[in-house]
Each structure stands twice: as C-alpha cells, then as structure tokens.
Backbone as a chain_set.jsonl record, in Angstrom:
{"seq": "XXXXXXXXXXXXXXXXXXXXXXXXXXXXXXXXXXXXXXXXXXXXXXXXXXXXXXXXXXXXXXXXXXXXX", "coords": {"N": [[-17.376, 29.815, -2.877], [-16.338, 27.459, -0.571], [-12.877, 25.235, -1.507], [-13.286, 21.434, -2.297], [-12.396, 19.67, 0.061], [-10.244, 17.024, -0.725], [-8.885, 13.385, -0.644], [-6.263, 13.309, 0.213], [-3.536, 14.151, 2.099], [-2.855, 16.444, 4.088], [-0.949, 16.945, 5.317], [1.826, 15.866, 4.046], [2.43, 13.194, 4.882], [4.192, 10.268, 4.94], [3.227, 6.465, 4.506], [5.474, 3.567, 5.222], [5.523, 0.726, 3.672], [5.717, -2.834, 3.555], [6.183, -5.732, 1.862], [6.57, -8.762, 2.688], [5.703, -11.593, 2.639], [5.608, -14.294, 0.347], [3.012, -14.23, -3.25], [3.037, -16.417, -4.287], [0.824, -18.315, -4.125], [-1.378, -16.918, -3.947], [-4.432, -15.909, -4.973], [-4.887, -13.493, -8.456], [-5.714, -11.438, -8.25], [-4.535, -10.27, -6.103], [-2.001, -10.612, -6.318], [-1.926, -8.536, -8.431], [-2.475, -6.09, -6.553], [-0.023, -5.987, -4.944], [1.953, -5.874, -7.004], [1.17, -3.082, -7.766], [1.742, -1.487, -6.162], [4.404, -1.271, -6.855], [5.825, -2.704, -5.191], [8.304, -5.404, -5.97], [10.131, -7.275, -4.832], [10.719, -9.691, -2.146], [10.503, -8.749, 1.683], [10.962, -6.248, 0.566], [10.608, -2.709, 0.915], [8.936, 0.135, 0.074], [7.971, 3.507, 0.115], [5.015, 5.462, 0.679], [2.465, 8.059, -0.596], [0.331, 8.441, 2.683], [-2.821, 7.911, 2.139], [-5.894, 7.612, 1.91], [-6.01, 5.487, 0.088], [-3.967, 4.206, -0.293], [-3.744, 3.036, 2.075], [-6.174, 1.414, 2.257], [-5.168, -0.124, 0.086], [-3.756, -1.918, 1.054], [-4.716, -3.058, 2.736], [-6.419, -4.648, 1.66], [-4.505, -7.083, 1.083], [-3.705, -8.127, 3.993], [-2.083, -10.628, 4.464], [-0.032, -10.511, 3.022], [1.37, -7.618, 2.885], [2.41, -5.607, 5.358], [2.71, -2.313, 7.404], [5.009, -0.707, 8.014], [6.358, 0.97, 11.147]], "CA": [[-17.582, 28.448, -2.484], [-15.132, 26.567, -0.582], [-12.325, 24.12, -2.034], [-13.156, 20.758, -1.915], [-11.486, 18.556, 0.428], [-9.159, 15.337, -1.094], [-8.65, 12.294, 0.242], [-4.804, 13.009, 0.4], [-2.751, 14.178, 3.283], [-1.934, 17.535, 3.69], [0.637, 17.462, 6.174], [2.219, 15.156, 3.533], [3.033, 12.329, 5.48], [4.189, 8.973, 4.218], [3.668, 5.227, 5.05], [6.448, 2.65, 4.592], [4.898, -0.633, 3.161], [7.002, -4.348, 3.8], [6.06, -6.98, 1.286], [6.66, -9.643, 3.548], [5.365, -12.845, 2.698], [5.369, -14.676, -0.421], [2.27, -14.165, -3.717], [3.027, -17.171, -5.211], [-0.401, -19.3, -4.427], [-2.525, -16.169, -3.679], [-4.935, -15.346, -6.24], [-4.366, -12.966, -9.174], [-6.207, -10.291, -7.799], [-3.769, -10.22, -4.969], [-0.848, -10.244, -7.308], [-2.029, -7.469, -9.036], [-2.27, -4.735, -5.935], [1.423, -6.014, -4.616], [3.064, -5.252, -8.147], [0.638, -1.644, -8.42], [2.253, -0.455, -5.069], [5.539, -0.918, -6.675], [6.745, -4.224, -5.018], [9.192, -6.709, -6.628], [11.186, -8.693, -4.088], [10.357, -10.077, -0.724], [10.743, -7.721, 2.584], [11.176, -4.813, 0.153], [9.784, -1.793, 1.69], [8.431, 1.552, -0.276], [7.287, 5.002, 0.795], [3.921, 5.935, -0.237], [1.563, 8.615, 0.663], [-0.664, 8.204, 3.404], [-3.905, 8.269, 1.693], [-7.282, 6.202, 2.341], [-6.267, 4.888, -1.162], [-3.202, 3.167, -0.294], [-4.212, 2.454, 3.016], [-6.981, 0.42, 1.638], [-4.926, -1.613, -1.278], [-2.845, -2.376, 2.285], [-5.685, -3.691, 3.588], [-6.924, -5.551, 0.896], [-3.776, -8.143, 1.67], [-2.839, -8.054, 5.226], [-1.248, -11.554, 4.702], [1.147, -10.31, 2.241], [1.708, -6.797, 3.387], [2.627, -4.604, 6.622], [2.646, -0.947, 7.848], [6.558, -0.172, 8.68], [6.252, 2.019, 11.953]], "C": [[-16.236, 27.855, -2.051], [-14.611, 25.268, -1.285], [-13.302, 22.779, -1.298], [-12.216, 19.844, -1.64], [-11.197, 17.281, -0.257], [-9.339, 14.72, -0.135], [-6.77, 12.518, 0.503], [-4.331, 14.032, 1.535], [-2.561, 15.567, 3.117], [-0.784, 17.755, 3.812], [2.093, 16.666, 5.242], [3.133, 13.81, 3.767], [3.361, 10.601, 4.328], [3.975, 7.804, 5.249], [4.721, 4.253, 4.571], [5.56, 1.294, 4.859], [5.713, -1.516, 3.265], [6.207, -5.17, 3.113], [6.741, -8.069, 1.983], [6.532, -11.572, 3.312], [5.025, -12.688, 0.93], [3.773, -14.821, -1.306], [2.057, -15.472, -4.181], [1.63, -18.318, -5.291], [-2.086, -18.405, -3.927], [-3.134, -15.976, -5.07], [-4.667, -13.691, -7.381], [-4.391, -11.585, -8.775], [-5.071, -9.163, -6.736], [-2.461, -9.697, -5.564], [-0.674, -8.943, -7.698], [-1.753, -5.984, -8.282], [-0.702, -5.014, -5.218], [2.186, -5.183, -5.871], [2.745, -3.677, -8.023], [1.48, -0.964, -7.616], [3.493, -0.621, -5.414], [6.438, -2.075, -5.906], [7.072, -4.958, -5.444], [9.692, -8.051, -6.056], [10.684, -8.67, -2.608], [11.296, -9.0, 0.111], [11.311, -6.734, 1.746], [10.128, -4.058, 0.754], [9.614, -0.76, 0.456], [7.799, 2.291, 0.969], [6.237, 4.997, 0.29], [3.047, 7.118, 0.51], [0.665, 7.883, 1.427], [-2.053, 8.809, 3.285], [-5.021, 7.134, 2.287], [-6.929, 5.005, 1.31], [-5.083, 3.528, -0.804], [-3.408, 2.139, 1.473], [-5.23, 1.275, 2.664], [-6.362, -0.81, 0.664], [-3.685, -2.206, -0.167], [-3.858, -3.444, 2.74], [-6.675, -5.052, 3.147], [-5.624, -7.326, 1.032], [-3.199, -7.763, 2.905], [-1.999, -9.302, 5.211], [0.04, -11.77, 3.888], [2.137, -9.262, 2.679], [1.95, -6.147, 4.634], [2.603, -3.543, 6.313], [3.941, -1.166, 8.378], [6.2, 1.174, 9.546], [7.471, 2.788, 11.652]], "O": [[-15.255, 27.728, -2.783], [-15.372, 24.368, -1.639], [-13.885, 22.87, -0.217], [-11.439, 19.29, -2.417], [-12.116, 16.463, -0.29], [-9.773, 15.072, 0.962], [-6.181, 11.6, 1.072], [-5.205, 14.877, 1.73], [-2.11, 15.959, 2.041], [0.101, 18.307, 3.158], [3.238, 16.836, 5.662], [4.136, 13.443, 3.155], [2.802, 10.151, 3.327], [4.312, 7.871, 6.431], [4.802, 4.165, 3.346], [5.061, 0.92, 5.92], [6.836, -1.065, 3.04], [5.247, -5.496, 3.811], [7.889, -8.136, 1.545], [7.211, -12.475, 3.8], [4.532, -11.742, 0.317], [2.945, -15.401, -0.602], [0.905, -15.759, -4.507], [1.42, -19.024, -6.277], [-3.222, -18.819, -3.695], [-2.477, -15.898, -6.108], [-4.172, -12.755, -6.752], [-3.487, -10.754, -8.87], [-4.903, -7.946, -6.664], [-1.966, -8.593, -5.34], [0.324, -8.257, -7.479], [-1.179, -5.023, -8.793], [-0.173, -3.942, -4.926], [2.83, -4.141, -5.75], [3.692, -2.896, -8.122], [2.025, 0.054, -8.044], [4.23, -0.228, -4.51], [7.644, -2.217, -6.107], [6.164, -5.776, -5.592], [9.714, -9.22, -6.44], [10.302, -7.646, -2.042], [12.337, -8.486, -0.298], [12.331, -6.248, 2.234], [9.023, -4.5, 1.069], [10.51, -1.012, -0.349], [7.377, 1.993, 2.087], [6.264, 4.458, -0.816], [2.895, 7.221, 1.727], [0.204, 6.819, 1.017], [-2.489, 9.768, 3.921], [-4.853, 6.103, 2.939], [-7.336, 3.854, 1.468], [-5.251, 2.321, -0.98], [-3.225, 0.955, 1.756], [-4.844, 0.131, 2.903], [-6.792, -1.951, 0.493], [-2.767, -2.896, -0.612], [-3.57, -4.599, 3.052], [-7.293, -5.928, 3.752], [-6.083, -8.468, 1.051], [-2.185, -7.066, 2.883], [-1.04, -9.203, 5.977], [0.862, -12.684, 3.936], [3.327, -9.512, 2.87], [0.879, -6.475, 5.144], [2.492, -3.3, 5.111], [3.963, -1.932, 9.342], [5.848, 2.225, 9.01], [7.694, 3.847, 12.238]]}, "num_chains": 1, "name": "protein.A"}
C-alpha cells in the first residue's frame, strides 16, 4: 500500500511572514494566531514552512499579516 501523502512540502520550501500592522483592537482570536506563528514586534518577519497549515493561519488575518516574496 502506498505512503500517505502530508500536507507538508516536500521540496521543503519556506514562506517569510511580516507582522505588519498593529493587534491591539483586533479581537482575541486574532491575537492568538499572530503570537502561535512566533510574532512579537511589529514588521518582524519569520520563516515558516510552506504548508496549507500556515498558509491558512496567514489567511485567517490578512490585515495584520503578509507573504514576504
């Protein structure tokens, strides 16, 4: 029986994430996936893989976060 396929990357690529814009009157919820990915301080960037997973908790704030080309 073949493996099953992941949701994660093979080729092991990364995205760079930009916290960008200020949490301070977004709701908690919001709060919560900025800190998970590892963000502290305004226009800080991280690496992360390029999964559906983080792609998605990207997507969940576009008015906080970016995609660094």
């Amino acid at each position: 029986m073949p493996a099953r396929k992941t949701n994660t990357n093979e080729s092991g690529t990364k995205i760079r994430i930009q916290y960008y814009r200020s949490f301070i009157a977004a709701p908690k919820t919001h709060k919560t996936i900025v800190r998970s990915l590892g963000l502290r301080k305004l226009n800080q960037v991280v690496e992360r893989p390029d999964t559906d997973a983080m792609r998605g908790a990207v997507a969940k704030v576009p008015h906080l976060l970016r995609i660094v080309e």
